[in-house]
N, C-alpha and C positions, 0 to 999 in steps of 0.2 A: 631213375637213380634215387630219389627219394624214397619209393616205398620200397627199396633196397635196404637203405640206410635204416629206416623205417623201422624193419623186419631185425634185423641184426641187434640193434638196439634194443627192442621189447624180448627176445627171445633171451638176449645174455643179461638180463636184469631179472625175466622170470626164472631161469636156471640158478644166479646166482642168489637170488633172496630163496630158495627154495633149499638148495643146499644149504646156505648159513643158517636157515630156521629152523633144519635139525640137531643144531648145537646153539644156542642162545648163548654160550659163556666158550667163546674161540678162545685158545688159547696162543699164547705167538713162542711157544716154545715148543709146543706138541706138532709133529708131524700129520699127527692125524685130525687135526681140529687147527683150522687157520680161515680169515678171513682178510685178504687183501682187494683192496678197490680204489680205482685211481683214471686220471685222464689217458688216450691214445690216439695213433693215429694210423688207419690202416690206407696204405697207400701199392697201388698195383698196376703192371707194365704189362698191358694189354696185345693179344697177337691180334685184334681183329683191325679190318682198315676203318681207318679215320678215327679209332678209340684207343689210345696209346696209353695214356695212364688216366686213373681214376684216385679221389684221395678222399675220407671220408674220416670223421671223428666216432672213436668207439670206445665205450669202456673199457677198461685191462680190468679183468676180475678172475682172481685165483681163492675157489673156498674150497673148504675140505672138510668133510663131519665123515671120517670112517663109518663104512666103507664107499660112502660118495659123495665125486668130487666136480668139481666145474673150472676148467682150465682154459683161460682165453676164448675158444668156441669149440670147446666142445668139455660135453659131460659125460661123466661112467659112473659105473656100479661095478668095484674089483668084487669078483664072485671067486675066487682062486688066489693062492699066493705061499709061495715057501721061502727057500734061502735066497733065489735065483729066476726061479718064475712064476708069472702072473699071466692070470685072463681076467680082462674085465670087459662085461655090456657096453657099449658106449653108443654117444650119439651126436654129432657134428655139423656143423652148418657149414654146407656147401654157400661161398660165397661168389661159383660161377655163374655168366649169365650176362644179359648185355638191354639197356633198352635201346631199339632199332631208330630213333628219331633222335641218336647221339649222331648219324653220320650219315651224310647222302649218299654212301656205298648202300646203306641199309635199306632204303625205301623198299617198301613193299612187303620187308623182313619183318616176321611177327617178334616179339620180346622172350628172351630164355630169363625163365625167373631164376632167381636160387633157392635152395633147397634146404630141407634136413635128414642125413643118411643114419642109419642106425647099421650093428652089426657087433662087431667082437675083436678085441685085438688079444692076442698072444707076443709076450715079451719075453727073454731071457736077459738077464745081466749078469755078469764076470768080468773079472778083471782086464778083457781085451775089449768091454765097451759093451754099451747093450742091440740086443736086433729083437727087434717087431715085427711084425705081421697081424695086419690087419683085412677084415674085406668088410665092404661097407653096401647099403644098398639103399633105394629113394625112402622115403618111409610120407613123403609128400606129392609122390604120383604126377611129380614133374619132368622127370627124364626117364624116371624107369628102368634105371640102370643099374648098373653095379661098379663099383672100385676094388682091385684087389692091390694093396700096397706093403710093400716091404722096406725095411728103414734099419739102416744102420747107423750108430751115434759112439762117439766119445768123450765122453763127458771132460773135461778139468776145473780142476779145483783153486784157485787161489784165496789169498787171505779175505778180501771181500768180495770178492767175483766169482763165476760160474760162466764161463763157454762151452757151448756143447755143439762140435761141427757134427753135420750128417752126410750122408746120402745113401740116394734107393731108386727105388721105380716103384712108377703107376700104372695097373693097368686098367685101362676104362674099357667097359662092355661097349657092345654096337649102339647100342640106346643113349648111352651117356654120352657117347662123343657127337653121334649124329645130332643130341638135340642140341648142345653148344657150339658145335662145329661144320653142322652139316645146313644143306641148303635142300626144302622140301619143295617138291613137283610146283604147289602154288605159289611159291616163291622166285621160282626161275625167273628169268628173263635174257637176252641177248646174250649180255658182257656177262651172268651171273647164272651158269647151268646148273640142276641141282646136281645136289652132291651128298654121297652118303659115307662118310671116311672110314666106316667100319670099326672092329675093336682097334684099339691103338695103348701103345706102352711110353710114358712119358720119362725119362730119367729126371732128377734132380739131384742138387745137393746146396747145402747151405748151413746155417748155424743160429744156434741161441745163444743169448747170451746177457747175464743179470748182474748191477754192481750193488752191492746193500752201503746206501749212504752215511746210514748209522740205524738203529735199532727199530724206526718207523716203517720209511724210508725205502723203496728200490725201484732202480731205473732197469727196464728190461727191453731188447728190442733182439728182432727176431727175423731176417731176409732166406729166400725160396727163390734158387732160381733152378728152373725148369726148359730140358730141351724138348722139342715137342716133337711126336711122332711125324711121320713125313706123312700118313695117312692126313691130317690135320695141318698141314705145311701146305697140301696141295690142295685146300679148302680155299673157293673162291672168296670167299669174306673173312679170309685169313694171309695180314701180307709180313708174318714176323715169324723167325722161326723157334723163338721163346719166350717166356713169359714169365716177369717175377712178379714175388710179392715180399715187401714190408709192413713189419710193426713193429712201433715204437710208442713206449708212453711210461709212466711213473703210477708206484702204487702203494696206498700207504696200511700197514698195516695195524688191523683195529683189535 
């Protein structure tokens, strides 16, 4: 868990100083030059047995120097963009993964690290809300896999506030899910056969959602819940049949 924490923390501080260094003078009115940074806390409701939830302190950093930007955990470079659609490069930190001496179901279970995926999303937005598409792949040769996800949102607007509900699906290659969810030959034992879940498609749906306090100032928090494929339901080191995630934290802007 630490060199968890560890990782997440040197990665979104190297992205974010890297982004804001190519604008020295953010401005907090420009859409396209901002720097916001601030305390959070990522807190996540685990399917594997004996590891339920995990809670961890992480920076909130949202910078922007057109045309790249660093958003919570993940970064891009928009290479595309018109009235209504955009592609940009992006790149994201897989925060799955487990260390196996969290739980005596695990003995003998080697550690799934987490990762950084890179790859491409494609967005449209209109008036009925916008849909993504992205596919993402290891770029750190820890799963080997790939994610192909689809994401639908609708944004609202109030006087200080922003909510944005979603939902979509994910789909994880053979590689991705087996390394998180699956159980290899040398790992078996008795109660704990291997197991290899295969590609699997995850639904979720959930919401963002930001209040600006006054002109520094914004509170933002952000919940993911996820039903999980039955491929992955019927993984021996798997006793839940979903998995969320929050965050939540304050960020001031400089």
């Amino acid at each position: 868990m630490t060199n968890k924490i560890v990782m997440i923390l040197v990665t979104l501080l190297i992205c974010s100083a890297a982004v804001a260094g190519e604008d020295k003078n953010i401005s907090q009115t420009d859409p396209n030059s901002m720097f916001l940074l601030g305390p959070g806390a990522w807190i996540t409701i685990e399917p594997y047995k004996g590891m339920h939830t995990t809670a961890y302190p992480i920076p909130m950093v949202v910078a922007v120097s057109a045309p790249f930007y660093f958003y919570i955990d993940t970064a891009g470079c928009r290479v595309f963009s018109d009235s209504n659609m955009t592609f940009d490069f992006i790149g994201k930190i897989r925060t799955d993964g487990y260390d196996a001496d969290r739980s005596d179901d695990f003995d003998g279970m080697h550690d799934r690290h987490m990762s950084f995926d890179v790859g491409g999303d494609f967005g449209i937005s209109n008036d009925w809300g916008d849909l993504h598409a992205r596919i993402l792949t290891d770029a750190l040769s820890q799963h080997d896999g790939q994610e192909f996800r689809v994401t639908y949102a609708k944004p609202f607007k109030f006087e200080q506030s922003k909510i944005r509900p979603f939902a979509g699906l994910a789909m994880l290659s053979s590689n991705l899910a087996d390394y998180y969810y699956g159980v290899r030959n040398n790992e078996a034992r008795p109660d704990r056969p291997a197991y290899d879940p295969g590609a699997s498609v995850n639904w979720f749906v959930g919401f963002e959602a930001n209040h600006q306090l006054n002109d520094d100032w914004t509170l933002f928090t952000s919940i993911t819940y996820y039903w999980l494929d039955d491929n992955i339901r019927n993984s021996p080191i798997v006793d839940r049949d979903y998995t969320m995630s929050i965050l939540a934290g304050a960020m001031y802007k400089f």
